[in-house]
Every structure is written in structure tokens, then in C-alpha cells.
N, C-alpha and C positions, 0 to 999 in steps of 0.2 A: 547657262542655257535657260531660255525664258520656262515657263512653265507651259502646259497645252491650254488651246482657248477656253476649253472648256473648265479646268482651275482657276483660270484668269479671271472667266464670268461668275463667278462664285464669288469672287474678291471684290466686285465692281460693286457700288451703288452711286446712282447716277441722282443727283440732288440741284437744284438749283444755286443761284451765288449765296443768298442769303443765309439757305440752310447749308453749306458748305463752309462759311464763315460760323458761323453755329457750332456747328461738328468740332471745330478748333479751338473755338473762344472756350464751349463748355462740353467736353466733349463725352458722347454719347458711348452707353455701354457694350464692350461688343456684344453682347449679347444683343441686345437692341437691335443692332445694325443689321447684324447675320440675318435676325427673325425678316426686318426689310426685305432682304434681297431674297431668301425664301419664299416670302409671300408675292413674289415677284410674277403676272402673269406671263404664260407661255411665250407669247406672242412678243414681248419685251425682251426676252431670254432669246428668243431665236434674235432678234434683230441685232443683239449686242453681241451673238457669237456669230452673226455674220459680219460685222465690224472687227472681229479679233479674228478675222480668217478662218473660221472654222468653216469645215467640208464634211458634213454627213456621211459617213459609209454607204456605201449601194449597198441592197440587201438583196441579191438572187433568191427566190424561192426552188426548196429543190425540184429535179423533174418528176420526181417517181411518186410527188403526194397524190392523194387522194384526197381532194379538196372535198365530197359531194361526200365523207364518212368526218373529215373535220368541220365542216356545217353541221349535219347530225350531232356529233359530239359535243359541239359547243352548247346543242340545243337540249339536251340532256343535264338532271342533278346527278349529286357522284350516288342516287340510289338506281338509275338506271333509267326512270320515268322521265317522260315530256313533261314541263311546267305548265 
């Protein structure tokens, strides 16, 4: 069984031919590599798990919040005061 895309893209680093030949001839430490794919912007990350099939979860938000006491709150330090 393959793994989920999202393990998948964690594995992936997308390199040109040269530095592919590179990675073989003298090859790179994983650490190295990892730190790559980490530093990898968002934007890169979404496009390669949508290339491995990856599908977002829908997020419903519940009915019963109180959006206009979650705005306040957010707006609030944990002493209580407006910044």
C-alpha cells in the first residue's frame, strides 16, 4: 500500500538533471536533504500534493459559534486587556 500524499511530499525533493546526477555521484546527507524539502515554500508544497492526488478535508464551521465573542477574544492578551 503506497503511503498518503502527504508522506509522499515529505519524501519528494524536486532537483534539476545536474543536481540529480550530483545527489548520486556524491551523495548528499540526509540531513541535508530533509532540511531542503522543509524549507520548501507553501506554495511548492501545495502544488506537489496536488500532483500526488492530494484532497483537502472541507472544514464546516459549527452552527452554534459565536463568531462576534471569537473576534473579541482573539483581540484580547491571556491578562484580559485590548492591546
Amino acid at each position: 500500500m503506497d503511503p498518503p500524499p502527504k508522506e509522499r511530499e515529505r519524501n519528494i525533493l524536486i532537483v534539476c538533471e545536474p543536481c540529480h546526477r550530483l545527489i548520486h555521484a556524491e551523495p548528499v546527507p540526509v540531513r541535508k536533504l530533509r532540511a531542503r524539502i522543509a524549507s520548501r515554500p507553501f506554495g511548492i508544497r501545495r502544488e506537489i500534493l496536488s500532483a500526488l492526488g492530494y484532497v483537502p478535508k472541507s472544514i464546516t464551521p459549527p452552527d452554534d459559534q459565536d463568531f462576534a465573542r471569537v473576534y473579541d477574544d482573539t483581540l484580547k492578551d491571556f491578562s484580559g486587556h485590548y492591546r
